[in-house]
Backbone as CSV, one residue per row, in Angstrom:
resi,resn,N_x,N_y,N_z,CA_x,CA_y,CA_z,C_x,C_y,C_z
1,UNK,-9.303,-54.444,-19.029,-9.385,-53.636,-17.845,-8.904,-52.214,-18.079
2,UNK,-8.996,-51.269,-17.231,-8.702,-50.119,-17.452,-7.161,-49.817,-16.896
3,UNK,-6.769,-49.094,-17.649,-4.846,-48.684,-17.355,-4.855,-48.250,-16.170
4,UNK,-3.578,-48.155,-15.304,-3.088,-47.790,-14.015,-2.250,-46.471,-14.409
5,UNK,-1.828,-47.006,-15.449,-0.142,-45.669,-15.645,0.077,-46.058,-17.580
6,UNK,-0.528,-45.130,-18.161,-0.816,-45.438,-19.011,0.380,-44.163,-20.380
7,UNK,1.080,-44.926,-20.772,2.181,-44.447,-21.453,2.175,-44.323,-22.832
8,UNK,2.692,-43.417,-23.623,2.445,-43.551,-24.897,3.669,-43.757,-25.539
9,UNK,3.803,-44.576,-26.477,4.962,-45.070,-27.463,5.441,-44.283,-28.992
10,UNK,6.297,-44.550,-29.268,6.572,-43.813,-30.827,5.636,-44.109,-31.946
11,UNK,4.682,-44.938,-32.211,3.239,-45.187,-32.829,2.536,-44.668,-32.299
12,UNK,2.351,-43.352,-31.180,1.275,-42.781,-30.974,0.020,-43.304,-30.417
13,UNK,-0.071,-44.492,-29.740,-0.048,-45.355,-29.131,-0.106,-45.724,-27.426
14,UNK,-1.615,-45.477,-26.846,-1.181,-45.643,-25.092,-0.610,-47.108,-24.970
15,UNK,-0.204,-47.331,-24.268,0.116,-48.568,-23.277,0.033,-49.116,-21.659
16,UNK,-0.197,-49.802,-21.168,0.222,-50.042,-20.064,1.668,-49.952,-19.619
17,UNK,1.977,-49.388,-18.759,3.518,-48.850,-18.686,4.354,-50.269,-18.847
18,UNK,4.092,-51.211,-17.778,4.912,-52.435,-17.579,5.165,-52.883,-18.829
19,UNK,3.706,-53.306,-19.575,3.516,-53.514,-20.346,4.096,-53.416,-21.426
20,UNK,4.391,-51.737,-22.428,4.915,-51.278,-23.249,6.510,-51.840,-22.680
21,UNK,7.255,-51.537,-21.765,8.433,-51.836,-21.159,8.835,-52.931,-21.313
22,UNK,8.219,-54.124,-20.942,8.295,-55.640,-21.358,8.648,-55.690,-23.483
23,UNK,7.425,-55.278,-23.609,7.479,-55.463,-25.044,8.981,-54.722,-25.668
24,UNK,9.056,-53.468,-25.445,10.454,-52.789,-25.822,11.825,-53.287,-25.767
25,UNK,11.722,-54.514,-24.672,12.683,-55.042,-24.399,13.425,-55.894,-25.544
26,UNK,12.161,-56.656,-25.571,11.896,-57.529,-27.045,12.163,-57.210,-28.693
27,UNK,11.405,-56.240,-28.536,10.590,-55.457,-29.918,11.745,-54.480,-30.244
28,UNK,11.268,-54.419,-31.748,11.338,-53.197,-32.559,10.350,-52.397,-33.041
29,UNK,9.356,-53.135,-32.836,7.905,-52.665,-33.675,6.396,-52.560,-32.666
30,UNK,5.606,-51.571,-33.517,4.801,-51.726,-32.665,4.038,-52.811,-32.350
31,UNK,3.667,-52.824,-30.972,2.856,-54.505,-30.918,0.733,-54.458,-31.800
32,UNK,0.979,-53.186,-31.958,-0.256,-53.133,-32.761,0.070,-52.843,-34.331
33,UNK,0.944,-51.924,-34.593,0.496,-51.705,-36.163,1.688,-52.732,-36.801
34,UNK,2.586,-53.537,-35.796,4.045,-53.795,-36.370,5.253,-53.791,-37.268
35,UNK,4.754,-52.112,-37.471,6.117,-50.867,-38.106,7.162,-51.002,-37.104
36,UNK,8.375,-51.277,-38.068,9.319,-49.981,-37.146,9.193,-48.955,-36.270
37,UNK,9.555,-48.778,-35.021,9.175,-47.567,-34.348,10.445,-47.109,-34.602
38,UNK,10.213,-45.408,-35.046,11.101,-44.755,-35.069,12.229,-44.440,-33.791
39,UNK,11.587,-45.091,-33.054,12.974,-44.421,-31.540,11.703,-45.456,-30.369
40,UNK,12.855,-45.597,-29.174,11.866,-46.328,-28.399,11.529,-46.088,-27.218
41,UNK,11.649,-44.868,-27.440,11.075,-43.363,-26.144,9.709,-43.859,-25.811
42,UNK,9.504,-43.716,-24.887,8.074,-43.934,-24.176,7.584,-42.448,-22.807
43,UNK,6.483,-42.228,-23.173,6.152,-40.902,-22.169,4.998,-40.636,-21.621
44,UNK,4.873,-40.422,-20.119,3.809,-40.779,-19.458,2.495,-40.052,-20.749
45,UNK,1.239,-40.619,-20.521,0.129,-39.948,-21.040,-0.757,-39.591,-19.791
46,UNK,-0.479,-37.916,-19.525,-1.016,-37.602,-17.548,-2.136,-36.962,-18.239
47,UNK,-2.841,-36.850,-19.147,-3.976,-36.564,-19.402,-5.392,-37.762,-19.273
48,UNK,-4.553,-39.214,-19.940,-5.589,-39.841,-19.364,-5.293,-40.611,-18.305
49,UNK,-4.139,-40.595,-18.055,-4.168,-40.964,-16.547,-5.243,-40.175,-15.301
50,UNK,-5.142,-38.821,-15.907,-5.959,-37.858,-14.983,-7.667,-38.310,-15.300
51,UNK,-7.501,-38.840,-16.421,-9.096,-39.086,-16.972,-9.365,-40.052,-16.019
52,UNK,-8.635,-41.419,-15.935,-8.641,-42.299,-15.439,-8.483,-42.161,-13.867
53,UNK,-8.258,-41.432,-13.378,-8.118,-40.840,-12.102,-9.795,-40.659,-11.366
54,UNK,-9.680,-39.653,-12.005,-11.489,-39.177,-12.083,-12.320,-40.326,-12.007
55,UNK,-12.361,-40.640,-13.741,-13.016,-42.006,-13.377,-13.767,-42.780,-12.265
56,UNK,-12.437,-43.369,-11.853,-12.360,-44.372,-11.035,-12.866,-43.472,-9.243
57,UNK,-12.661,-42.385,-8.930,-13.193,-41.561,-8.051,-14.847,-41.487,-8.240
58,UNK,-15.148,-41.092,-9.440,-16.730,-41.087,-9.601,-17.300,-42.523,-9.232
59,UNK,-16.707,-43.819,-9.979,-17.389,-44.944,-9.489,-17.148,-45.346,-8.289
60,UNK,-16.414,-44.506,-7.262,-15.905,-44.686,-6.033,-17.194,-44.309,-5.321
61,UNK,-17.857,-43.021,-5.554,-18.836,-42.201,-4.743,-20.053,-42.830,-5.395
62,UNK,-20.039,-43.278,-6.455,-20.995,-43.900,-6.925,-21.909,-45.066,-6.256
63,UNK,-20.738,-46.119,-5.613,-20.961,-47.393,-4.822,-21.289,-46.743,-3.355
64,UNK,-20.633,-45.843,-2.846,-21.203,-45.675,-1.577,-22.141,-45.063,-1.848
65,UNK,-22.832,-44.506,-2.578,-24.081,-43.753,-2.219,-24.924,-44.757,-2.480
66,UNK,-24.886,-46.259,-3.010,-25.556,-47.479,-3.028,-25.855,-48.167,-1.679
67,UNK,-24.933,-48.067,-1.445,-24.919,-48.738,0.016,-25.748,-48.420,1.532
C-alpha cells in the first residue's frame, strides 16, 4: 500500500513511520540491508509525503469525475 507519513532512517531508507519506530525499538540494523545503522535518528521525508499528498488528491478528482 502506499505510505501515510513516510520517514527516512540512517540507511537512507523511507519507512512507514509506526513502522520504522516499532522496528527501532527492537533493532540495530536495517530491516532491509541488515547493517548496523550508524545512529537511530529517523526524519520526516515531506517531499514524498507531499508527493503522496498530491497523489492521492488526483485519484480523488479522478473518481468523481467518474461518477
Amino acid at each position: 500500500g502506499l505510505m501515510d507519513d513516510p520517514y527516512v532512517a540512517a540507511d537512507g531508507h523511507t519507512y512507514e513511520h509506526h513502522a520504522i519506530k516499532d522496528w527501532l525499538r527492537k533493532h540495530r540494523v536495517s530491516p532491509i540491508t541488515r547493517c548496523k545503522l550508524p545512529n537511530l535518528s529517523i526524519i520526516p521525508n515531506h517531499s514524498l509525503h507531499a508527493a503522496i499528498q498530491q497523489w492521492k488528491k488526483s485519484q480523488t478528482a479522478q473518481t468523481q469525475t467518474w461518477k
